[in-house]
C-alpha positions as CSV (number, residue, x, y, z in Angstrom):
1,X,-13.8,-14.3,-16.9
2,X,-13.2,-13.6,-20.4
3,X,-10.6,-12.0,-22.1
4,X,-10.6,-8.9,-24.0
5,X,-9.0,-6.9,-26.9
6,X,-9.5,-3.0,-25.9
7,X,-8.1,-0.4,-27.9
8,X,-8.8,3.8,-28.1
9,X,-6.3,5.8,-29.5
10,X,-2.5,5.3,-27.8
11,X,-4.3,2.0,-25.9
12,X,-3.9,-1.3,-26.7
13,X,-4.6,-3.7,-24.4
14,X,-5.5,-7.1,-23.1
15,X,-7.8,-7.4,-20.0
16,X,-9.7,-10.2,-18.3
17,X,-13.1,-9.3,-17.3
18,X,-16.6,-10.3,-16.6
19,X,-18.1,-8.6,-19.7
20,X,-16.7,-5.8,-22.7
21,X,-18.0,-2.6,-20.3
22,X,-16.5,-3.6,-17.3
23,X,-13.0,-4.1,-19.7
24,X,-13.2,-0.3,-20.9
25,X,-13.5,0.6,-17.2
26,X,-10.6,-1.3,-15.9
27,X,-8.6,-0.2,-19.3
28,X,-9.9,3.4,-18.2
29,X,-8.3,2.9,-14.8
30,X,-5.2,1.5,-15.8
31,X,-4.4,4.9,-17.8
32,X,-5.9,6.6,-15.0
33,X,-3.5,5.1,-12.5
34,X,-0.4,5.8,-14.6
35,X,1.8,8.6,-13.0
36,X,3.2,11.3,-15.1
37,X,6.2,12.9,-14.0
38,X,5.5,17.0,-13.4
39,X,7.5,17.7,-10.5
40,X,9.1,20.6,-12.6
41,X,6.0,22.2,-13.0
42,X,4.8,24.5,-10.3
43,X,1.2,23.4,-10.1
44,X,-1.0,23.2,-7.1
45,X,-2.0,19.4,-5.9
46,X,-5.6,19.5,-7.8
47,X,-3.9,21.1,-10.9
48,X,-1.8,18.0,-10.9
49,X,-3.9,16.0,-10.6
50,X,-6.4,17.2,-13.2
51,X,-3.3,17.3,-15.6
52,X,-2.5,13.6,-14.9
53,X,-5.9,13.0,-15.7
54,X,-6.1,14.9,-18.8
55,X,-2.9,13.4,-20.0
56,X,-4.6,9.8,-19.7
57,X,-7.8,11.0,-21.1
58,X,-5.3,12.1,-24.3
59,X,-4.4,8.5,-24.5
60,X,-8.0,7.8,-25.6
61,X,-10.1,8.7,-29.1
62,X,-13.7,9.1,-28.8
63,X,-14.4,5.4,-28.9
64,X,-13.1,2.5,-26.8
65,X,-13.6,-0.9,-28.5
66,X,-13.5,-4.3,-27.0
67,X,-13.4,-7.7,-28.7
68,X,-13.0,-11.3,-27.6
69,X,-11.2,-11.8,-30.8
70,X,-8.5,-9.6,-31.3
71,X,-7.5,-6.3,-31.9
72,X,-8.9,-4.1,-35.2
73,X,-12.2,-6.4,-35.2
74,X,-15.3,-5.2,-36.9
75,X,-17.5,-6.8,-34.7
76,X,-15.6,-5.4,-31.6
77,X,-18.6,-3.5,-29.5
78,X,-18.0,0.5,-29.0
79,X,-18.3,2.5,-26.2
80,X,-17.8,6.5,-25.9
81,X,-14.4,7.0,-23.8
82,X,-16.0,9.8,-22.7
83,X,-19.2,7.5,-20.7
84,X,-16.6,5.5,-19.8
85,X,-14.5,8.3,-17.8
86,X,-17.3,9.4,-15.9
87,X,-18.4,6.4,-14.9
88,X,-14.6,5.5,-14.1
89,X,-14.7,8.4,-11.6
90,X,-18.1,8.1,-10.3
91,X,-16.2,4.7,-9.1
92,X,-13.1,6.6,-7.4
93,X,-15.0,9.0,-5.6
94,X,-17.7,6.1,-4.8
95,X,-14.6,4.1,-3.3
96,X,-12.6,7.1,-2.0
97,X,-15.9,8.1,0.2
98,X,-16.3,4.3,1.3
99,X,-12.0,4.9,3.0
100,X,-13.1,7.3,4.8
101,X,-16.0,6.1,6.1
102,X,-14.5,3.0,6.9
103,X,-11.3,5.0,8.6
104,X,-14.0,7.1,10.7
105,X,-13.2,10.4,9.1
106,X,-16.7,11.2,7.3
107,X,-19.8,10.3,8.6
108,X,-22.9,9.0,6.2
């Protein structure tokens, strides 16, 4: 696996990864997976977690770039965050459905 140089807004950061998409998705999931302390709001569980999402999503610009040279490159190649986050989730609820298969709680 190569290394990679991903920055979007807030995000800097150094991933290993087969090839520059596949390091914007796992730089998308690792601000997706961040938890962000609400418990003083009073939101309901899918307005929390829309809000932690959102908050990540803020971390981004409209681009995500990834280099195998370093960070602020020219030639880094671009991606739209916003590509990137759907395809991110299509993944989690792709994987979340595959749990519950496998623990017998939805059938196909």
């Amino acid at each position: 696996m190569a290394k990679y140089y991903v920055e979007s807004g807030e995000i800097r950061l150094i991933v290993q990864a087969e090839d520059p998409r596949m390091a914007a998705l796992w730089t998308m999931h690792s601000a997706m997976e961040q938890t962000v302390s609400l418990d003083a709001l009073d939101l309901s569980n899918d307005q929390l977690e829309d809000f932690k999402k959102m908050d990540s999503v803020a971390q981004f610009s409209r681009q995500i770039s990834v280099s195998e040279i370093g960070l602020g490159r020219a030639e880094a190649g671009q991606f739209e965050a916003l590509e990137i986050m759907i395809e991110w989730n299509q993944l989690a609820v792709a994987l979340a459905r595959l749990e519950r298969l496998i623990d017998g709680q939805e059938t196909s």
